[in-house]
Every structure is written in structure tokens, then in C-alpha cells.
N, CA, C and O of each residue as an XYZ file, in Angstrom:
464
protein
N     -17.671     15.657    -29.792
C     -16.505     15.793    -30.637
C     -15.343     15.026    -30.023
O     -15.452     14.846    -28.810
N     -14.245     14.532    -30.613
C     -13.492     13.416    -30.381
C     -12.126     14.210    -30.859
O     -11.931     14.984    -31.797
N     -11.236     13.682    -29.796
C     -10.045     14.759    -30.182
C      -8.644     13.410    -30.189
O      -8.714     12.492    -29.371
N      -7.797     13.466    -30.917
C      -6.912     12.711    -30.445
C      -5.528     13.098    -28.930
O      -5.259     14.251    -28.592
N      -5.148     12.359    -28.548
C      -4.519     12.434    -27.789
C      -2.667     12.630    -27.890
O      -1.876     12.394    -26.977
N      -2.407     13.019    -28.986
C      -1.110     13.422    -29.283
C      -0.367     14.535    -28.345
O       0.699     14.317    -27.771
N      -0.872     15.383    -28.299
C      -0.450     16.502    -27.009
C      -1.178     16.816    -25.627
O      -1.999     17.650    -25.247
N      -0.469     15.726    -25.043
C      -1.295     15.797    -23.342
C      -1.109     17.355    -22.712
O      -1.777     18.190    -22.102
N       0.350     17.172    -23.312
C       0.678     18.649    -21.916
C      -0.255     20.192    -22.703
O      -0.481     21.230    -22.081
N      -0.616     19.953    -24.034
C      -2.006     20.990    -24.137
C      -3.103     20.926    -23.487
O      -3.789     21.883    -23.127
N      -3.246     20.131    -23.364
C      -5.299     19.245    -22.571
C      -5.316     20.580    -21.328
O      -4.295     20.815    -20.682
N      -6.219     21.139    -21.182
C      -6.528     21.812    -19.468
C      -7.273     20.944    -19.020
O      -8.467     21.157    -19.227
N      -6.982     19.894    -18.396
C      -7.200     18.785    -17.175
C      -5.969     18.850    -16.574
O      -4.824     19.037    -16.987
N      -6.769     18.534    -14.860
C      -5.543     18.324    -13.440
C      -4.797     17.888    -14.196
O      -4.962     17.525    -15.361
N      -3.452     17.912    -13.218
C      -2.666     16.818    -13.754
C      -2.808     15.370    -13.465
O      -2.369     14.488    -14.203
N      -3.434     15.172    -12.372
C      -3.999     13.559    -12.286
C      -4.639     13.086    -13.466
O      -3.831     12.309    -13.975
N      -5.404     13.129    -13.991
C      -5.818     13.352    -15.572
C      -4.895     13.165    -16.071
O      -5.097     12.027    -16.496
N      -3.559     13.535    -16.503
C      -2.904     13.792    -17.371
C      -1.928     12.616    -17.152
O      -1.498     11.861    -18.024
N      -1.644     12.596    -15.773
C      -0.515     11.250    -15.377
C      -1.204     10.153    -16.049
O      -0.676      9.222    -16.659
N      -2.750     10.428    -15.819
C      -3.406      9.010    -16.141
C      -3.235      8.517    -17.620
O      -2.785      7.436    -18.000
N      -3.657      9.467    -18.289
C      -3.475      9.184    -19.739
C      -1.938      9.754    -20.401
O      -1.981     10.381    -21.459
N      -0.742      9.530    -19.799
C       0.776      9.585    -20.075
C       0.795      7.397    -19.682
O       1.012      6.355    -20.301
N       0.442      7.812    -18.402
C       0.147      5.912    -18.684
C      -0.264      5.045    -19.705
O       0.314      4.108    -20.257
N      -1.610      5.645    -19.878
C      -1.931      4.717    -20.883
C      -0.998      4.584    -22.176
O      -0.449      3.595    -22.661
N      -1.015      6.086    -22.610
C       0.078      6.419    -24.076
C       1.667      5.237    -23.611
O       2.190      4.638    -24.550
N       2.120      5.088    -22.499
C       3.223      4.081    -22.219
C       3.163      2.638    -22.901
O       3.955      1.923    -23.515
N       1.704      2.557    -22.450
C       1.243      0.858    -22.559
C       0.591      0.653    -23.923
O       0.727     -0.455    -24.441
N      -0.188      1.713    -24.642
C      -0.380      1.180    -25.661
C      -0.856      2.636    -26.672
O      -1.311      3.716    -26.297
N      -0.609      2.252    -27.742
C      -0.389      3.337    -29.154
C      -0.997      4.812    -28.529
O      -2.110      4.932    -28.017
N      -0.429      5.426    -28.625
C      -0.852      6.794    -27.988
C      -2.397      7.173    -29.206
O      -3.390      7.821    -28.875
N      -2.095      6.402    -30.890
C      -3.179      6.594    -31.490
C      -4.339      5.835    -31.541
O      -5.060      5.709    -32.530
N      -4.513      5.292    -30.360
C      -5.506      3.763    -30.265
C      -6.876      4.494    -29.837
O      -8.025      4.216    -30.182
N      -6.366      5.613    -28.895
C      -7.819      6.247    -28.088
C      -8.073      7.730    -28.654
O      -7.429      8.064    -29.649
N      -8.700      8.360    -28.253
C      -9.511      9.580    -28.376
C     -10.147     10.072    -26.908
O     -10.639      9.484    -25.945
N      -9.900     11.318    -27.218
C     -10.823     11.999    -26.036
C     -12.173     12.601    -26.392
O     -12.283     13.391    -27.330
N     -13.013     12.290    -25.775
C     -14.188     12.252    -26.354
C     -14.897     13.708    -25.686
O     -14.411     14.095    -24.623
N     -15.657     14.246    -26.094
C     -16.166     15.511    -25.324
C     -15.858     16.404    -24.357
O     -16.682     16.842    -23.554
N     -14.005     16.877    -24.412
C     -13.227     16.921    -23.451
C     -13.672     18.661    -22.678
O     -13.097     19.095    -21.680
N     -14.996     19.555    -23.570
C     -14.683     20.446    -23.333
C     -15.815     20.381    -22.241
O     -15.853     21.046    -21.206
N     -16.746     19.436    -22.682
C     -17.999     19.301    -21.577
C     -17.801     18.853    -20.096
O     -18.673     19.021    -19.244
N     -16.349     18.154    -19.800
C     -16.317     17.551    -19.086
C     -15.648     18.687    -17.589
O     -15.340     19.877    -17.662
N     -15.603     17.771    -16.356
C     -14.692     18.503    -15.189
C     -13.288     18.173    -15.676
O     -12.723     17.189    -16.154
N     -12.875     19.790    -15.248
C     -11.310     19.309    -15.414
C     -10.296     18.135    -15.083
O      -9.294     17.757    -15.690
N     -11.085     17.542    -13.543
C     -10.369     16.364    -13.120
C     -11.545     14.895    -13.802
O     -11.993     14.026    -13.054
N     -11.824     14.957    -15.298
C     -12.667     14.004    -15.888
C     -11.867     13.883    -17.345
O     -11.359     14.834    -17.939
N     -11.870     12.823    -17.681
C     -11.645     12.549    -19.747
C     -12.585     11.189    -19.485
O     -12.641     10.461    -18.495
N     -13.263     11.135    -20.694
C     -13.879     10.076    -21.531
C     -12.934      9.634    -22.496
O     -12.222     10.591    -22.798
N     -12.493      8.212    -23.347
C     -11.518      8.117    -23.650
C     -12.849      7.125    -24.676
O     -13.933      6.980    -24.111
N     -12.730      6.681    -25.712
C     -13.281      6.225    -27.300
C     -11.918      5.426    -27.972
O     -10.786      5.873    -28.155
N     -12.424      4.196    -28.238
C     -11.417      3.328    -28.864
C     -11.550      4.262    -30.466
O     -12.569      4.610    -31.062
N     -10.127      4.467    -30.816
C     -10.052      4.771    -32.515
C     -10.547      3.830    -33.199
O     -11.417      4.171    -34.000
N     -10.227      2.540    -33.137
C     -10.727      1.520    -34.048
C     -12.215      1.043    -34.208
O     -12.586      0.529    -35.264
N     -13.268      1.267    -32.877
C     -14.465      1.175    -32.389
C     -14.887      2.494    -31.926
O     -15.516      2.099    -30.945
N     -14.997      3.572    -31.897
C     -15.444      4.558    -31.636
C     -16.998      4.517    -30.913
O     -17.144      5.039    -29.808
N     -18.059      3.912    -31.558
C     -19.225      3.573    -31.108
C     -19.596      3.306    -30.275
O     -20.560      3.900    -29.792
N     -18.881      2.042    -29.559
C     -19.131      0.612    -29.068
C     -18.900      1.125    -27.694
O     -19.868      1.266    -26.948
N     -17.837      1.381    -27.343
C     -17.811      1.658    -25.537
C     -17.063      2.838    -24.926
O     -16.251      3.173    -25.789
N     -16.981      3.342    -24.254
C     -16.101      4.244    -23.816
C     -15.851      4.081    -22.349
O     -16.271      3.134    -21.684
N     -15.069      5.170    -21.855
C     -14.275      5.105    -20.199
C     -14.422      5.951    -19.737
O     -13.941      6.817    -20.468
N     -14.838      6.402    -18.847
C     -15.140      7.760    -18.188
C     -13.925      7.446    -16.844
O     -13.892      6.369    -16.248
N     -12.897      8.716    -16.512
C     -12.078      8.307    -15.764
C     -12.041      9.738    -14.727
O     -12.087     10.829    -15.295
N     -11.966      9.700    -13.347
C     -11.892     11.038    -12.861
C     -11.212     10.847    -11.420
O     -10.960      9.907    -10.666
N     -11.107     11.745    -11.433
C     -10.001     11.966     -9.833
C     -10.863     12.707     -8.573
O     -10.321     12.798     -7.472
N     -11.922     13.113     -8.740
C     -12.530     14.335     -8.590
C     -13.511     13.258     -7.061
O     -13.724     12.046     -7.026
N     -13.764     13.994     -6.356
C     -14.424     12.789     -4.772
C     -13.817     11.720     -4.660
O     -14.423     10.677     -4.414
N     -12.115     11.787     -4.865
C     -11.423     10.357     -4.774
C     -10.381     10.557     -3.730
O     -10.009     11.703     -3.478
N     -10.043      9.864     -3.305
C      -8.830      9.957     -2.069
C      -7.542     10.392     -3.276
O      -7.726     10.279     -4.488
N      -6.096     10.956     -2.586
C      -5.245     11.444     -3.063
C      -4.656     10.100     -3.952
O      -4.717      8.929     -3.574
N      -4.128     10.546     -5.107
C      -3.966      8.971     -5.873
C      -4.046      7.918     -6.348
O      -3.273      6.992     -6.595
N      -6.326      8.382     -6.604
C      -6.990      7.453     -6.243
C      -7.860      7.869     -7.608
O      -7.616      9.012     -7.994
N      -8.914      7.066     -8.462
C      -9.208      7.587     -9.190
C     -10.502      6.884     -8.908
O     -10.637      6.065     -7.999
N     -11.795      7.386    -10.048
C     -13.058      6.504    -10.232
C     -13.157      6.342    -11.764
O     -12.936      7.236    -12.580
N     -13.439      5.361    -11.972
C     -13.710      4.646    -13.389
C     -15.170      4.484    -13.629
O     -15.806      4.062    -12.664
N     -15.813      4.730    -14.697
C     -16.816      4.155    -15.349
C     -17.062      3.497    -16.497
O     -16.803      4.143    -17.512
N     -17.549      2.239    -16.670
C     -17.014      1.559    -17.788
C     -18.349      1.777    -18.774
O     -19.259      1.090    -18.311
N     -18.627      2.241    -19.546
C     -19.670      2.839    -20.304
C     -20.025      1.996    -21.290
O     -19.199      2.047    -22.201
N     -20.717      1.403    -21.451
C     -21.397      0.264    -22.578
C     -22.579      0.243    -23.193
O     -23.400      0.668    -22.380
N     -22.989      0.031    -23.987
C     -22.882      0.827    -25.411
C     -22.643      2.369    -25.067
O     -23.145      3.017    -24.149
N     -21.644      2.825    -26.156
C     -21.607      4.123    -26.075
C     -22.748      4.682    -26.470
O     -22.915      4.012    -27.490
N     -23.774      5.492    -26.428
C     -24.419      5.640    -27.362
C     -25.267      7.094    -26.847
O     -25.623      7.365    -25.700
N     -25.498      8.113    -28.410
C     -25.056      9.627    -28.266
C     -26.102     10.113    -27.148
O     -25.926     10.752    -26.111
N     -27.424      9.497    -27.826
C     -29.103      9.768    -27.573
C     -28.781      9.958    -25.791
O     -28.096      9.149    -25.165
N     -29.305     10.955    -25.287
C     -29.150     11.602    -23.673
C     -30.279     10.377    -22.928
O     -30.013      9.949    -21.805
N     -31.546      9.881    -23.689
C     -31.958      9.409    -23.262
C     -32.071      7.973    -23.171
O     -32.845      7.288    -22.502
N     -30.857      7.545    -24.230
C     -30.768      6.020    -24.148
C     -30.595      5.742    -22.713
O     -30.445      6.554    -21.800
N     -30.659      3.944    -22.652
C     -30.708      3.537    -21.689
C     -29.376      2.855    -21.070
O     -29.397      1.791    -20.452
N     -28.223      3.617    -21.324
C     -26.688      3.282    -21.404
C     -26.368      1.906    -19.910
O     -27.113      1.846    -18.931
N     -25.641      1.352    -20.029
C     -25.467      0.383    -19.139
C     -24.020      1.227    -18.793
O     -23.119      1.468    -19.596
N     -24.060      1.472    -17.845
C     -22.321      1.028    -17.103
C     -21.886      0.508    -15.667
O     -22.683      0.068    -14.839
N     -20.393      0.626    -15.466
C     -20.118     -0.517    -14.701
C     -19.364      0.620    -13.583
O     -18.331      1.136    -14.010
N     -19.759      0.975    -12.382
C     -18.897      2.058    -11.786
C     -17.741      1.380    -10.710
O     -17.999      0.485     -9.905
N     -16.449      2.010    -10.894
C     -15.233      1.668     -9.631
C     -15.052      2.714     -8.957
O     -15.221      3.881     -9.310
N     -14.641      2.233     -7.797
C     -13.616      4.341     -7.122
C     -12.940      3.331     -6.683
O     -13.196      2.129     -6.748
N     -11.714      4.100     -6.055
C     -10.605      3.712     -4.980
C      -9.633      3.662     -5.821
O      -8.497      3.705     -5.349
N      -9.782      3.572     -7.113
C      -8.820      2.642     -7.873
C      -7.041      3.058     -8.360
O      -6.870      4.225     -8.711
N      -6.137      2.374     -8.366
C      -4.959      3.119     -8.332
C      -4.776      3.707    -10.136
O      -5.439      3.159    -11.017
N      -3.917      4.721    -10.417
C      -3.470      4.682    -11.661
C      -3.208      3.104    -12.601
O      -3.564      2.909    -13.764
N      -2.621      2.303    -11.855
C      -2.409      0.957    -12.650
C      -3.254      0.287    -13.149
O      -3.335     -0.399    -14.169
N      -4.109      0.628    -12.061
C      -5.895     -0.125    -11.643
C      -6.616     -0.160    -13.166
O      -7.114     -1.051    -13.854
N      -6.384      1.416    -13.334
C      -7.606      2.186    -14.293
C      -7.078      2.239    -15.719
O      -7.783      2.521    -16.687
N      -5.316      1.840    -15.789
C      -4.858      1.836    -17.053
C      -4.995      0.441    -17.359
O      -5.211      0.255    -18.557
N      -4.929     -0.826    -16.507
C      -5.517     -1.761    -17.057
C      -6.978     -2.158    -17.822
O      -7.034     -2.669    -18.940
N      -8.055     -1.840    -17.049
C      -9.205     -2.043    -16.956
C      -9.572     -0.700    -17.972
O     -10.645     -0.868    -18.552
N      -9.056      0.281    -18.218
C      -9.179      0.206    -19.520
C      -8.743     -0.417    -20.834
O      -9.377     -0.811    -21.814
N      -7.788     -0.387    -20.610
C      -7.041     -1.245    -21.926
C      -7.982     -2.528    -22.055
O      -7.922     -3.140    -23.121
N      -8.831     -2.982    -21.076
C      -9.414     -4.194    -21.232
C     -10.852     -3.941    -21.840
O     -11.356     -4.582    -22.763
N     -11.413     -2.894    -21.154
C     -12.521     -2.194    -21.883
C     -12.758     -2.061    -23.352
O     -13.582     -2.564    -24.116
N     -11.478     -0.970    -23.543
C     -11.664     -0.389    -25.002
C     -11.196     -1.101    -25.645
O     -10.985     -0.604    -26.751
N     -10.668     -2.766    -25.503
C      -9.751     -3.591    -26.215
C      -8.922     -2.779    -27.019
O      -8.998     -2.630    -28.239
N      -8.125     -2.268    -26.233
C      -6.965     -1.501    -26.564
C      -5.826     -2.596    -27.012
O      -6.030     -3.682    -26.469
N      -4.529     -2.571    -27.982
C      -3.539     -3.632    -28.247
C      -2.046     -2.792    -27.776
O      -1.499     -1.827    -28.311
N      -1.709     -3.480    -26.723
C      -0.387     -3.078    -26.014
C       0.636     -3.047    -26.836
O       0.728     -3.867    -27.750
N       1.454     -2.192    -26.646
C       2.783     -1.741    -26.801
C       3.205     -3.172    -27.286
O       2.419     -4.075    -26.998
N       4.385     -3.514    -28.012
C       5.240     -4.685    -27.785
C       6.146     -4.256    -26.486
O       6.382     -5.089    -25.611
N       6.644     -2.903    -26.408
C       7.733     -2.508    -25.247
C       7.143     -2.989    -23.987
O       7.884     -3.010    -23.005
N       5.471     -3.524    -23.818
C       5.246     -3.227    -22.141
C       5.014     -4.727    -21.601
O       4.812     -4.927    -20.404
């Protein structure tokens, strides 16, 4: 299930989680993404689903076995539902907040703000 992202400060995720995706909402349409299966996930985890592509790829983002301020990314390609497909993704750690709001926005071909 796919939720939009209009009210962060409702979400029960850390707040690292939450800084993360107040970033993104900065840089580009707070209605561009979705949170994707937010209830399955660890609290210090969101999956994030392009609105416009929903299908096609998603972001798995978490704080959780990361140094303080530090996040891990997974870049998930094809999204796809089946448990047993054979999903490709691309894994980071270390990575800063800036790190992970770029490289998504590049992922989910997200379209930036004019403000940023």
C-alpha cells in the first residue's frame, strides 16, 4: 500500500527518517513520491515510489547499522511486487542526508523545485 507524503510529522519513523524525507519535500514536489509499505517496514526505514511511475523503481532508505548522520540507500530496480522476482538493486551506506536526497531524486527521476 502506498501512502502519500503530505504529513511527515504523522509518519512513526525515527526522526532521521523524517529529516530525510523534509529534505527531499525541500527539493522537489512534496507530491512527486509516495511511501510505499510504510507499516511493514523498521522504524528507522521508508521505501519511497515515484507518483508519476509507481512501478518502475523505488528507494529503500534507512539509518538503522549506520554511523550517526549517516544513512544506507538501496536503489531498487524494477520495482516489482512478486517476493520471488529476481529484483536487481544497487546498495550504498555511509551516505550523508545530501548524499541520499540526491541519488534519489536521480533514481526516481524526481523534477526539482524551481526554488532549489
Amino acid at each position: 500500500m502506498s501512502i502519500s507524503t503530505n504529513n511527515l510529522w504523522g509518519l512513526d519513523k525515527d526522526s532521521s527518517i523524517k529529516a530525510i524525507l523534509l529534505l527531499l519535500q525541500h527539493e522537489v514536489n512534496p507530491g512527486s513520491f509516495m511511501l510505499l509499505d510504510k507499516e511493514k517496514l523498521n522504524i528507522k526505514a521508508v521505501r519511497l515510489i515515484s507518483s508519476k511511475n509507481p512501478n518502475e523503481v523505488s528507494a529503500y532508505i534507512y539509518s538503522y547499522a549506520q554511523r550517526k548522520e549517516r544513512y544506507g540507500l538501496d536503489l531498487e530496480f524494477p520495482f516489482l511486487i512478486e517476493t520471488s522476482a529476481d529484483d536487481q538493486s544497487i546498495r550504498m551506506d555511509d551516505l550523508t542526508a545530501e548524499g541520499v536526497v540526491k541519488k534519489v531524486i536521480e533514481h526516481l527521476e524526481l523534477k526539482r523545485t524551481a526554488a532549489t
